[in-house]
DODOBA-201562 format. One record per residue (C-alpha): residue number from 1; residue in one letter; x, y, z. Coordinates in Angstrom, 3 decimals. Each point is the difference from the previous one (the first is absolute). Layout:
pos = NUM	code = a	x = X	y = Y	z = Z .
...
end
This chain:
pos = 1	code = x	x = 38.677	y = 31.432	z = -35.156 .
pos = 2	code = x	x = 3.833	y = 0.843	z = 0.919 .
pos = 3	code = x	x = 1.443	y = -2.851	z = 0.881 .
pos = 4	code = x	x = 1.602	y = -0.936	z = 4.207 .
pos = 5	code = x	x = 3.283	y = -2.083	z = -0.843 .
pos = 6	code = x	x = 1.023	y = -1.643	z = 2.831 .
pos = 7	code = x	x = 2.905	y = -1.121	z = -0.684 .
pos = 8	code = x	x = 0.796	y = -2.681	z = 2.534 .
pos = 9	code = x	x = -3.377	y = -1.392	z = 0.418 .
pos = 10	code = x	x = 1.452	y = -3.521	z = -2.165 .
pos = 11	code = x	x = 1.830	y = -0.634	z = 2.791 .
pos = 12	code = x	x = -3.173	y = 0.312	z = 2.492 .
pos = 13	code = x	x = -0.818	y = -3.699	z = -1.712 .
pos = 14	code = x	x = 0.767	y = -3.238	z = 1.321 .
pos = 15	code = x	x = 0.513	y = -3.244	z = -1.822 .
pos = 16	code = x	x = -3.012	y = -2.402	z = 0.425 .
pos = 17	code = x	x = -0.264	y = -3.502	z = 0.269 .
pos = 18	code = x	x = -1.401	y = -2.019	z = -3.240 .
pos = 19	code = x	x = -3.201	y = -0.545	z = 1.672 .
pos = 20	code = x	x = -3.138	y = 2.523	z = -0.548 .
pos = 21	code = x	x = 2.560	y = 2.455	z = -1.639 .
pos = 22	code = x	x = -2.554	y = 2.086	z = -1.453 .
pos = 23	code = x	x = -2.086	y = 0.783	z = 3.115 .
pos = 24	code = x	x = 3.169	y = 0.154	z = 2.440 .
pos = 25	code = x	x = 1.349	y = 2.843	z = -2.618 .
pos = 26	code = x	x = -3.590	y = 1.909	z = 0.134 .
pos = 27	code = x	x = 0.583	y = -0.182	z = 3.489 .
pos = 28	code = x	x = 3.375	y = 1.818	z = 0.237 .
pos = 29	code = x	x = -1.321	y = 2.432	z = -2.528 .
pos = 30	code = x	x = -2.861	y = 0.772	z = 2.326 .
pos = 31	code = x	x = 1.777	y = 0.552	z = 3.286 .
pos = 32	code = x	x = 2.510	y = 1.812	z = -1.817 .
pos = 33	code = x	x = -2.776	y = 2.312	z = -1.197 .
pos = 34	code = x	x = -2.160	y = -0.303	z = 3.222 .
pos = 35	code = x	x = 3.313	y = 1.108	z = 2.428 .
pos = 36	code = x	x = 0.851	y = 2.891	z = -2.528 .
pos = 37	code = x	x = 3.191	y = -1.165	z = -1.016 .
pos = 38	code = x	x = -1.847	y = -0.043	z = -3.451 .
pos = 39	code = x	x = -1.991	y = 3.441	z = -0.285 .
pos = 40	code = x	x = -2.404	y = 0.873	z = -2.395 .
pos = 41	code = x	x = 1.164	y = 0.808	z = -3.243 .
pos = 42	code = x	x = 3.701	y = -1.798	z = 0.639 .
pos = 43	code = x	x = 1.398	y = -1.890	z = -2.862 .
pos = 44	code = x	x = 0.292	y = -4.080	z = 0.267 .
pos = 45	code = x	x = 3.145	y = -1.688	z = -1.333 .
pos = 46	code = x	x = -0.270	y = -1.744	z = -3.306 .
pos = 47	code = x	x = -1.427	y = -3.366	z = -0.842 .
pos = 48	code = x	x = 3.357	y = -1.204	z = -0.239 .
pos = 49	code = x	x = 1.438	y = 1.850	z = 3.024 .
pos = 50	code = x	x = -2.810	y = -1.696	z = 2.085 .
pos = 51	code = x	x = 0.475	y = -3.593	z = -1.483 .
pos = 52	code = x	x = 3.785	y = 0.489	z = 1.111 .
pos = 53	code = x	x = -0.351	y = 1.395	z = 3.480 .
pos = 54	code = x	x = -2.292	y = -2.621	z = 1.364 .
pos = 55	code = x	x = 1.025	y = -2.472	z = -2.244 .
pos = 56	code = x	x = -3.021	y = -1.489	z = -1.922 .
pos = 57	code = x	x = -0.923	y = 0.146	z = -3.751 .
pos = 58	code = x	x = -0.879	y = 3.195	z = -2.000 .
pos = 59	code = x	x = -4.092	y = -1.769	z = -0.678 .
pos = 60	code = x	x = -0.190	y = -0.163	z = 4.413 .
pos = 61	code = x	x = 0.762	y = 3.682	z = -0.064 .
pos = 62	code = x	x = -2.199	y = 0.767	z = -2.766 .
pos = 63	code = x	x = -3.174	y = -1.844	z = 1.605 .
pos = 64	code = x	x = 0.752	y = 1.585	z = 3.284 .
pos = 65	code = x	x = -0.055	y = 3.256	z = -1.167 .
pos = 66	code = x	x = -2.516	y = -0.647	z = -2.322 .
pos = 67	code = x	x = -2.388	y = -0.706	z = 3.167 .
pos = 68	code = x	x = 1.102	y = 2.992	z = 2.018 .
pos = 69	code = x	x = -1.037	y = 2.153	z = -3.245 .
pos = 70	code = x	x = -3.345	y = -1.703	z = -0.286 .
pos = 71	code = x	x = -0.144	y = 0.871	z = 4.049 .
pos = 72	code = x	x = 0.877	y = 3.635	z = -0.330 .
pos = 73	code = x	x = 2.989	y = -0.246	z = 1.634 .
pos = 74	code = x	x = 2.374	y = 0.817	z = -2.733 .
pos = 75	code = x	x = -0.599	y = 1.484	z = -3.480 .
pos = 76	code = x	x = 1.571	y = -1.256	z = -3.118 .
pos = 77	code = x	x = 1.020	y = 2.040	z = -3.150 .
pos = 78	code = x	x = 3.129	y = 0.048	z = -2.708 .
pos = 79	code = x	x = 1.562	y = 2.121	z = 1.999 .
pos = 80	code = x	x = 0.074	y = -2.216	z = 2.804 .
pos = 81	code = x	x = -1.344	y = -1.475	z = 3.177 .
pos = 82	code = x	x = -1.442	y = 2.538	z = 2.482 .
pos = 83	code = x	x = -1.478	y = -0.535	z = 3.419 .
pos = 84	code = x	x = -3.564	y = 1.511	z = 0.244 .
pos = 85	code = x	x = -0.631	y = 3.371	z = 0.756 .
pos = 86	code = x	x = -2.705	y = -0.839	z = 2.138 .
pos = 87	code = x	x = -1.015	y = -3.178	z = 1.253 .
pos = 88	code = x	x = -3.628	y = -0.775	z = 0.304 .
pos = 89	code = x	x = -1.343	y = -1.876	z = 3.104 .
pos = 90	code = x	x = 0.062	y = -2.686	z = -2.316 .
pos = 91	code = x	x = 3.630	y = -0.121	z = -1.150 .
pos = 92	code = x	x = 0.434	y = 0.769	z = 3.588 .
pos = 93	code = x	x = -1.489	y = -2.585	z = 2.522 .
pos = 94	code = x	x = -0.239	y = 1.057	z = 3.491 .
pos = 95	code = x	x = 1.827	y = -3.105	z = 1.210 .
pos = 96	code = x	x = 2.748	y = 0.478	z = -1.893 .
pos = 97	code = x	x = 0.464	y = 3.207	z = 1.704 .
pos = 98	code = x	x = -0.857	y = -1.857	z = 3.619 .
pos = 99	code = x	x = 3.222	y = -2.018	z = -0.933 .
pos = 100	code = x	x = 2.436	y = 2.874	z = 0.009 .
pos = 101	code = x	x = -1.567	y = 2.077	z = 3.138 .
pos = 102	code = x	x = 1.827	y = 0.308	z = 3.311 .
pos = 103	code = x	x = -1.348	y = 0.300	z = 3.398 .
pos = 104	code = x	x = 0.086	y = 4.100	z = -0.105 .
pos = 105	code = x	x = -1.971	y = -0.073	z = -2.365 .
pos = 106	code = x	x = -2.986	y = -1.801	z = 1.351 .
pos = 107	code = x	x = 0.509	y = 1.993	z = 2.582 .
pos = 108	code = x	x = -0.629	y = 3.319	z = -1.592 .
pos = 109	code = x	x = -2.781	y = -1.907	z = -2.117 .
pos = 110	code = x	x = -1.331	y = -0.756	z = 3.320 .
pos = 111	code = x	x = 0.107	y = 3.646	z = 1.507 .
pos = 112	code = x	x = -1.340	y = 1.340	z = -3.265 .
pos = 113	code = x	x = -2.896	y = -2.216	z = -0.248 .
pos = 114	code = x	x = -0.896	y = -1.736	z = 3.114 .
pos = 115	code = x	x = -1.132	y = 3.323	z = 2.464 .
pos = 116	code = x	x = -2.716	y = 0.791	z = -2.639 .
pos = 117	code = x	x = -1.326	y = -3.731	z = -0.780 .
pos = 118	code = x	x = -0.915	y = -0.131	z = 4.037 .
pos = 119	code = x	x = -1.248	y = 3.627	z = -0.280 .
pos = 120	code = x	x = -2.406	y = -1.140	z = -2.801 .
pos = 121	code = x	x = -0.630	y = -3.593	z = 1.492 .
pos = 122	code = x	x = -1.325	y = 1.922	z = 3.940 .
pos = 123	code = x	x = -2.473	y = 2.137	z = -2.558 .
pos = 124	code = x	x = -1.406	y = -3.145	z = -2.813 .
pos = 125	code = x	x = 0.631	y = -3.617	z = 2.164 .
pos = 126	code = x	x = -2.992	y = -2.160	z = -0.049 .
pos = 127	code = x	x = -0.999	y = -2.838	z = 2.349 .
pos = 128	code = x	x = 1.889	y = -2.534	z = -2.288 .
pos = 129	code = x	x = 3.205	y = 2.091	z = -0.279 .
pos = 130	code = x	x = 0.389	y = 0.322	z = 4.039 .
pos = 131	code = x	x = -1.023	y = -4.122	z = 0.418 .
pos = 132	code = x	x = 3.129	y = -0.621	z = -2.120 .
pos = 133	code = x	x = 2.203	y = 2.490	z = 1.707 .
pos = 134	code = x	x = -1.126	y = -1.567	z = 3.115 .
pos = 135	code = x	x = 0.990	y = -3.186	z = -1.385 .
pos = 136	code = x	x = 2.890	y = 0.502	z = -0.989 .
pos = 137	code = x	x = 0.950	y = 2.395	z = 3.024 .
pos = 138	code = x	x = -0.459	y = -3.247	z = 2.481 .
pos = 139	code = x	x = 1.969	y = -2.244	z = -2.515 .
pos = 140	code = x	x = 2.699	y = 2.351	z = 1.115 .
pos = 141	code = x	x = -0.471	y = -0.020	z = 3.470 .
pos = 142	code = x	x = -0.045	y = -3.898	z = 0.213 .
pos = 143	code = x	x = 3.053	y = -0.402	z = -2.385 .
pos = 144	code = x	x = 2.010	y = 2.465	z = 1.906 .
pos = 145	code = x	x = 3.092	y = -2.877	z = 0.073 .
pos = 146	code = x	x = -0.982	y = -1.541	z = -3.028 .
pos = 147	code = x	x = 1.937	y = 2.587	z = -2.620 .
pos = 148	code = x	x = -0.813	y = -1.132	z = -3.095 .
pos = 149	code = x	x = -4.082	y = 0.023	z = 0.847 .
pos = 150	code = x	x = 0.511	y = 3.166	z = 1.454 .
pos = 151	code = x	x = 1.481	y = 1.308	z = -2.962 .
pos = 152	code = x	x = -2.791	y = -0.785	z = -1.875 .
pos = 153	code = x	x = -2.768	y = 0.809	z = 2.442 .
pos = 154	code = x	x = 1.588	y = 3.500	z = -0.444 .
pos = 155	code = x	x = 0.276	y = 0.558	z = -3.140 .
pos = 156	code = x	x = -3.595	y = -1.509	z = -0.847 .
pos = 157	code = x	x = -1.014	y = 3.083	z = 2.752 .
pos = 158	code = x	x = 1.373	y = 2.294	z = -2.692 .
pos = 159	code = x	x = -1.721	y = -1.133	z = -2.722 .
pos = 160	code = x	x = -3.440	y = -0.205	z = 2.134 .
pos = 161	code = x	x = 0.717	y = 3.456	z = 0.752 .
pos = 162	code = x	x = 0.390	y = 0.951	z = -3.588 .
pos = 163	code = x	x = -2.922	y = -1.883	z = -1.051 .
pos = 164	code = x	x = -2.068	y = 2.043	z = 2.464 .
pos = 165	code = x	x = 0.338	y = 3.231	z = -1.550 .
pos = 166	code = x	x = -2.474	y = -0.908	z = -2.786 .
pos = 167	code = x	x = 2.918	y = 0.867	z = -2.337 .
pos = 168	code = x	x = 0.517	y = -2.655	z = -2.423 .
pos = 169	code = x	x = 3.078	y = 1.640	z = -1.423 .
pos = 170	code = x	x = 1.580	y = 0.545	z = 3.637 .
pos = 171	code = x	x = -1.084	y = -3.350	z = 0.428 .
pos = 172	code = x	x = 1.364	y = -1.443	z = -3.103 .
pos = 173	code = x	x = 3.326	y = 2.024	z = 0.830 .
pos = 174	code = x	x = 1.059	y = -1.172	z = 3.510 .
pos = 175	code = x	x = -1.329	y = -4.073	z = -1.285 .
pos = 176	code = x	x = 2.354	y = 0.580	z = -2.466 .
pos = 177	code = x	x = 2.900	y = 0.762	z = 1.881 .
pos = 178	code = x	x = -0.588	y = -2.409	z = 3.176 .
pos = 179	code = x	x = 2.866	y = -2.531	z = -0.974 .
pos = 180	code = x	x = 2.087	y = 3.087	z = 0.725 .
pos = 181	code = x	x = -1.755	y = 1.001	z = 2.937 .
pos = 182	code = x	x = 0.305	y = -3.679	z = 1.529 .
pos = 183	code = x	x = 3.641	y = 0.399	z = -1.053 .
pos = 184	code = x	x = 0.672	y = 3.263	z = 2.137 .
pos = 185	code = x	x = -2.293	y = -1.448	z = 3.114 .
pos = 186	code = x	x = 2.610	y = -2.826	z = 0.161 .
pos = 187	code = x	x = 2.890	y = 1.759	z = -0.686 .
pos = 188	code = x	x = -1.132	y = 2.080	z = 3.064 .
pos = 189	code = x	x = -0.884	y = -2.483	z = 1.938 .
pos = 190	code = x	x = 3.085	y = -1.970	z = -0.231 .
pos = 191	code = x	x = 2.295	y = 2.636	z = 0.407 .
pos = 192	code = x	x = -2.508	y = 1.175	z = 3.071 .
pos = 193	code = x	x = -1.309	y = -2.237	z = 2.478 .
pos = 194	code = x	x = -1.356	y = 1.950	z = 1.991 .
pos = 195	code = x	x = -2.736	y = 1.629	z = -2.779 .
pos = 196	code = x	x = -2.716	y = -2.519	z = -0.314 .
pos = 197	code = x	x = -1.137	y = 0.973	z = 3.368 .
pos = 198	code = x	x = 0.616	y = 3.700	z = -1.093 .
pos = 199	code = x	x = -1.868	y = -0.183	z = -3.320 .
pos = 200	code = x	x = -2.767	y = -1.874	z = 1.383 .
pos = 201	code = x	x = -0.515	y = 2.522	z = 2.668 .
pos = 202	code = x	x = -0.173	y = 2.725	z = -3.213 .
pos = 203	code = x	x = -2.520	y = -1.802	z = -1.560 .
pos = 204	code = x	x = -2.327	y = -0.548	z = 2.648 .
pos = 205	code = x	x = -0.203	y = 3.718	z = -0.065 .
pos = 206	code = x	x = -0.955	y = 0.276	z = -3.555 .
pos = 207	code = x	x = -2.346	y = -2.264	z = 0.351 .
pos = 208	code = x	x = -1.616	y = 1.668	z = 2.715 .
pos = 209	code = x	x = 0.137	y = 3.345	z = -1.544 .
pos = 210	code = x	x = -1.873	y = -1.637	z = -3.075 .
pos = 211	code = x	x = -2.540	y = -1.630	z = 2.145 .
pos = 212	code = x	x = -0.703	y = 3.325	z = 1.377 .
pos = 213	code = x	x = 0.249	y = 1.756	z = -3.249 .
pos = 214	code = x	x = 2.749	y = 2.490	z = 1.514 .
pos = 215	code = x	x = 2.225	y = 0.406	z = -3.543 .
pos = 216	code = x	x = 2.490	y = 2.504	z = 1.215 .
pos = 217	code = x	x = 0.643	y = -2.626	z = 2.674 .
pos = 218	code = x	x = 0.113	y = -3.029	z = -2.575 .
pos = 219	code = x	x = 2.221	y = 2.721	z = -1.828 .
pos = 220	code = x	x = 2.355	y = 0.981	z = 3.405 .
pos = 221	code = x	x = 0.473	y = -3.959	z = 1.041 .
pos = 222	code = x	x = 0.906	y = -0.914	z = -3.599 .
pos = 223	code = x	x = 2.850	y = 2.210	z = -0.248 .
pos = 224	code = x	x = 1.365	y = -0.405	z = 3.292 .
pos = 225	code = x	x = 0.206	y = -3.833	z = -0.834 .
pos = 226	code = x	x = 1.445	y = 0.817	z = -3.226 .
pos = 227	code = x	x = 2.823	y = 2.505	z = 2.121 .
pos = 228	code = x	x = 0.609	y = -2.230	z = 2.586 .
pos = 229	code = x	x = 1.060	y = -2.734	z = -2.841 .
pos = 230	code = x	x = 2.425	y = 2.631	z = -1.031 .
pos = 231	code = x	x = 1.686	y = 0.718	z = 2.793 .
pos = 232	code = x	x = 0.266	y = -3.806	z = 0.787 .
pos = 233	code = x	x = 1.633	y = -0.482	z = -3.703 .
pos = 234	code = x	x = 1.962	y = 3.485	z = 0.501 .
pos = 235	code = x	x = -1.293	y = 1.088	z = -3.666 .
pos = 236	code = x	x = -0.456	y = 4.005	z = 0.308 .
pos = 237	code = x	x = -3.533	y = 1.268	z = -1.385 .
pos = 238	code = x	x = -0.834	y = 2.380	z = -2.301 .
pos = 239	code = x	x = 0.107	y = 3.687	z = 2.070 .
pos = 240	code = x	x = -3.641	y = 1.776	z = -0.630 .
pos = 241	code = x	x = -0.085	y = 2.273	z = -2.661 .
pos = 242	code = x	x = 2.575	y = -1.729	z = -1.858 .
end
Protein backbone atom coordinates (compact mmCIF):
# COMPACT_ATOMS: atom_id res chain seq x y z
CA UNK A 1 0.00 0.00 0.00
CA UNK A 2 1.91 3.43 -0.91
CA UNK A 3 1.61 5.44 1.71
CA UNK A 4 -0.70 9.41 1.71
CA UNK A 5 1.60 11.68 4.03
CA UNK A 6 -0.19 14.43 5.02
CA UNK A 7 1.95 16.38 6.36
CA UNK A 8 0.04 18.90 8.42
CA UNK A 9 -2.69 16.72 9.57
CA UNK A 10 -0.84 16.92 13.53
CA UNK A 11 -1.89 20.15 13.57
CA UNK A 12 -5.71 19.22 12.60
CA UNK A 13 -5.67 17.97 16.57
CA UNK A 14 -6.80 19.78 19.44
CA UNK A 15 -5.75 19.43 23.03
CA UNK A 16 -8.45 17.66 25.17
CA UNK A 17 -9.50 18.05 28.51
CA UNK A 18 -8.36 15.19 31.17
CA UNK A 19 -11.75 13.82 31.22
CA UNK A 20 -12.84 10.75 28.79
CA UNK A 21 -9.51 11.41 26.86
CA UNK A 22 -9.63 8.28 25.08
CA UNK A 23 -13.13 8.52 23.54
CA UNK A 24 -12.92 12.47 22.93
CA UNK A 25 -9.55 11.53 20.81
CA UNK A 26 -11.55 8.61 18.81
CA UNK A 27 -13.83 11.26 18.21
CA UNK A 28 -11.51 13.79 16.49
CA UNK A 29 -9.98 10.90 14.66
CA UNK A 30 -13.38 10.05 13.29
CA UNK A 31 -14.61 13.40 12.06
CA UNK A 32 -11.30 13.99 10.78
CA UNK A 33 -11.71 10.82 8.72
CA UNK A 34 -15.55 11.20 8.21
CA UNK A 35 -15.05 15.14 6.69
CA UNK A 36 -12.05 13.87 4.48
CA UNK A 37 -9.50 15.84 5.94
CA UNK A 38 -8.10 12.27 6.71
CA UNK A 39 -8.47 10.13 3.36
CA UNK A 40 -8.04 6.68 2.98
CA UNK A 41 -4.72 5.46 2.97
CA UNK A 42 -3.20 8.93 4.69
CA UNK A 43 -0.54 8.46 7.23
CA UNK A 44 -1.35 9.34 11.15
CA UNK A 45 1.31 11.14 13.19
CA UNK A 46 3.27 9.08 15.64
CA UNK A 47 2.34 7.86 19.06
CA UNK A 48 4.41 10.45 20.39
CA UNK A 49 3.42 13.23 17.95
CA UNK A 50 -0.25 12.56 19.03
CA UNK A 51 0.46 12.44 22.88
CA UNK A 52 2.12 16.00 22.27
CA UNK A 53 -0.43 17.73 20.11
CA UNK A 54 -3.42 17.12 22.28
CA UNK A 55 -1.57 16.82 25.23
CA UNK A 56 -2.34 13.46 27.02
CA UNK A 57 -0.09 10.39 27.70
CA UNK A 58 1.47 8.08 25.02
CA UNK A 59 -0.97 4.71 26.77
CA UNK A 60 -4.42 7.34 25.92
CA UNK A 61 -3.17 7.44 22.37
CA UNK A 62 -2.34 3.92 22.19
CA UNK A 63 -5.92 2.70 23.52
CA UNK A 64 -7.59 5.13 21.25
CA UNK A 65 -6.11 3.97 18.35
CA UNK A 66 -6.10 0.66 19.42
CA UNK A 67 -10.12 0.87 19.32
CA UNK A 68 -10.35 2.62 15.98
CA UNK A 69 -8.16 -0.46 14.59
CA UNK A 70 -10.40 -3.02 16.21
CA UNK A 71 -13.35 -0.71 14.43
CA UNK A 72 -11.83 -0.68 11.00
CA UNK A 73 -11.21 2.68 10.96
CA UNK A 74 -7.50 2.71 10.86
CA UNK A 75 -4.98 -0.11 10.19
CA UNK A 76 -1.90 -0.68 12.17
CA UNK A 77 1.50 -2.11 10.94
CA UNK A 78 5.52 -1.39 11.60
CA UNK A 79 5.43 0.81 9.13
CA UNK A 80 2.95 2.88 10.65
CA UNK A 81 -0.57 4.01 11.32
CA UNK A 82 -2.84 4.13 8.24
CA UNK A 83 -6.44 5.19 7.94
CA UNK A 84 -8.59 2.40 6.30
CA UNK A 85 -8.90 1.98 2.83
CA UNK A 86 -12.38 1.33 3.07
CA UNK A 87 -14.58 1.71 5.85
CA UNK A 88 -17.26 -0.81 6.42
CA UNK A 89 -20.80 0.32 7.50
CA UNK A 90 -19.55 -0.76 10.64
CA UNK A 91 -16.41 1.34 11.13
CA UNK A 92 -18.67 3.82 9.58
CA UNK A 93 -22.01 4.56 11.48
CA UNK A 94 -24.56 6.42 9.64
CA UNK A 95 -24.92 8.97 12.45
CA UNK A 96 -21.66 9.85 12.50
CA UNK A 97 -22.02 10.88 9.01
CA UNK A 98 -25.63 12.70 9.96
CA UNK A 99 -23.28 14.85 12.24
CA UNK A 100 -21.18 16.39 9.52
CA UNK A 101 -24.12 16.89 6.73
CA UNK A 102 -25.37 20.33 5.73
CA UNK A 103 -28.71 21.37 4.63
CA UNK A 104 -27.78 20.87 0.66
CA UNK A 105 -27.27 17.88 1.21
CA UNK A 106 -30.53 16.64 2.56
CA UNK A 107 -31.75 18.40 0.05
CA UNK A 108 -30.31 16.52 -2.84
CA UNK A 109 -30.86 13.28 -0.59
CA UNK A 110 -34.34 14.42 -0.65
CA UNK A 111 -34.68 15.00 -4.54
CA UNK A 112 -32.83 11.76 -5.14
CA UNK A 113 -34.92 9.64 -3.02
CA UNK A 114 -38.15 11.10 -2.06
CA UNK A 115 -40.06 11.36 -5.90
CA UNK A 116 -39.66 7.52 -6.15
CA UNK A 117 -40.65 6.46 -2.38
CA UNK A 118 -44.27 8.29 -3.20
CA UNK A 119 -44.14 6.71 -6.71
CA UNK A 120 -43.80 3.24 -5.04
CA UNK A 121 -46.02 4.12 -1.90
CA UNK A 122 -49.43 5.32 -4.71
CA UNK A 123 -48.67 1.56 -6.28
CA UNK A 124 -48.07 -0.90 -2.63
CA UNK A 125 -49.99 1.38 0.42
CA UNK A 126 -52.28 -0.70 2.44
CA UNK A 127 -55.22 0.33 4.64
CA UNK A 128 -52.81 0.67 7.68
CA UNK A 129 -50.16 2.72 5.81
CA UNK A 130 -52.87 5.50 4.59
CA UNK A 131 -54.64 5.47 8.47
CA UNK A 132 -51.19 6.64 9.66
CA UNK A 133 -50.58 9.10 6.92
CA UNK A 134 -53.93 10.37 7.70
CA UNK A 135 -52.89 10.65 11.14
CA UNK A 136 -50.22 12.21 10.97
CA UNK A 137 -51.41 14.54 7.98
CA UNK A 138 -54.19 16.12 10.56
CA UNK A 139 -51.50 16.35 13.38
CA UNK A 140 -50.16 18.84 10.92
CA UNK A 141 -53.06 20.65 10.14
CA UNK A 142 -54.01 21.22 13.88
CA UNK A 143 -50.36 22.13 14.91
CA UNK A 144 -50.03 24.58 12.14
CA UNK A 145 -48.69 27.36 15.02
CA UNK A 146 -47.35 24.90 17.18
CA UNK A 147 -43.65 24.45 15.32
CA UNK A 148 -42.08 22.03 17.10
CA UNK A 149 -45.30 19.40 16.76
CA UNK A 150 -45.44 20.32 13.36
CA UNK A 151 -42.03 19.46 12.81
CA UNK A 152 -42.55 16.23 13.91
CA UNK A 153 -45.98 15.51 12.48
CA UNK A 154 -43.95 16.04 9.23
CA UNK A 155 -41.32 14.23 9.41
CA UNK A 156 -43.26 11.11 10.96
CA UNK A 157 -45.36 11.67 7.30
CA UNK A 158 -42.03 10.77 5.72
CA UNK A 159 -41.31 7.88 7.39
CA UNK A 160 -45.12 6.58 7.00
CA UNK A 161 -44.56 7.18 3.48
CA UNK A 162 -41.44 5.13 3.39
CA UNK A 163 -42.88 2.45 5.37
CA UNK A 164 -45.63 2.14 2.75
CA UNK A 165 -43.63 1.04 -0.03
CA UNK A 166 -43.29 -2.50 1.41
CA UNK A 167 -39.52 -1.80 1.19
CA UNK A 168 -37.90 -2.59 4.35
CA UNK A 169 -34.56 -1.30 3.17
CA UNK A 170 -36.17 2.12 1.86
CA UNK A 171 -37.84 1.95 4.99
CA UNK A 172 -34.93 1.25 7.14
CA UNK A 173 -33.05 4.09 5.09
CA UNK A 174 -35.23 7.24 5.46
CA UNK A 175 -35.91 5.90 9.68
CA UNK A 176 -32.46 6.11 9.75
CA UNK A 177 -31.87 9.43 8.67
CA UNK A 178 -35.09 11.25 10.27
CA UNK A 179 -33.04 13.16 13.05
CA UNK A 180 -31.66 14.85 9.94
CA UNK A 181 -34.77 15.21 8.25
CA UNK A 182 -36.44 16.84 11.49
CA UNK A 183 -33.26 18.95 11.45
CA UNK A 184 -33.80 20.41 7.81
CA UNK A 185 -37.86 20.75 8.44
CA UNK A 186 -36.88 23.21 11.24
CA UNK A 187 -34.19 24.80 9.77
CA UNK A 188 -36.79 25.59 7.01
CA UNK A 189 -39.29 26.41 8.96
CA UNK A 190 -37.54 28.89 11.03
CA UNK A 191 -35.88 30.60 8.44
CA UNK A 192 -39.54 30.43 6.52
CA UNK A 193 -42.66 31.24 8.09
CA UNK A 194 -44.62 31.20 5.70
CA UNK A 195 -43.96 27.15 4.66
CA UNK A 196 -45.94 25.16 7.10
CA UNK A 197 -48.99 26.27 5.35
CA UNK A 198 -47.06 25.62 2.01
CA UNK A 199 -45.80 22.12 2.89
CA UNK A 200 -48.96 21.08 4.31
CA UNK A 201 -50.79 22.04 1.23
CA UNK A 202 -47.96 19.57 -0.69
CA UNK A 203 -48.74 16.87 1.34
CA UNK A 204 -52.31 16.79 1.20
CA UNK A 205 -51.66 16.14 -2.42
CA UNK A 206 -49.55 13.15 -1.90
CA UNK A 207 -51.75 11.84 0.15
CA UNK A 208 -54.48 12.08 -2.15
CA UNK A 209 -52.58 10.82 -5.05
CA UNK A 210 -51.79 7.65 -2.81
CA UNK A 211 -55.33 7.22 -1.79
CA UNK A 212 -56.15 7.14 -5.36
CA UNK A 213 -53.22 5.09 -6.33
CA UNK A 214 -52.12 7.86 -9.01
CA UNK A 215 -47.98 7.32 -8.52
CA UNK A 216 -46.82 9.69 -11.16
CA UNK A 217 -48.93 12.18 -9.19
CA UNK A 218 -47.52 11.02 -5.66
CA UNK A 219 -44.21 11.27 -7.82
CA UNK A 220 -45.07 15.09 -9.47
CA UNK A 221 -46.33 16.59 -5.84
CA UNK A 222 -43.24 15.15 -4.11
CA UNK A 223 -40.81 16.93 -6.11
CA UNK A 224 -42.49 20.09 -6.42
CA UNK A 225 -42.48 20.19 -2.50
CA UNK A 226 -38.99 19.20 -2.51
CA UNK A 227 -38.30 22.40 -5.35
CA UNK A 228 -40.28 24.75 -3.74
CA UNK A 229 -38.02 24.13 -0.40
CA UNK A 230 -35.20 25.04 -2.65
CA UNK A 231 -36.07 28.00 -3.94
CA UNK A 232 -37.24 29.15 -0.40
CA UNK A 233 -33.53 28.16 0.96
CA UNK A 234 -31.98 29.57 -2.48
CA UNK A 235 -29.84 26.15 -2.75
CA UNK A 236 -29.58 25.51 -6.73
CA UNK A 237 -30.54 21.76 -7.76
CA UNK A 238 -28.88 19.39 -9.58
CA UNK A 239 -29.64 20.32 -13.63
CA UNK A 240 -31.13 16.90 -15.33
CA UNK A 241 -28.75 14.90 -16.94
CA UNK A 242 -26.06 15.94 -14.75
Amino acid sequence: MAEKNFPSNIEMLTSIPRSSVADDLMSQIKNLIISGQLGPGAMLPSEIEISQRVGVGRSTVREALRVLSTMGWITRSKRGTFVAETLSSDSLPFRDVLEMVQLKDVLELRLMLEGEVSYLAAQRAIDEDIARLSESLNEMKAALSDLPRFISADAKFHVYLSAATQNHLVSRVVDMIRDALEEFIRDVLIQHPEMPARALAYHERILKAIVSEDPAEARRATLEHISDIARAIEVRQPREGM
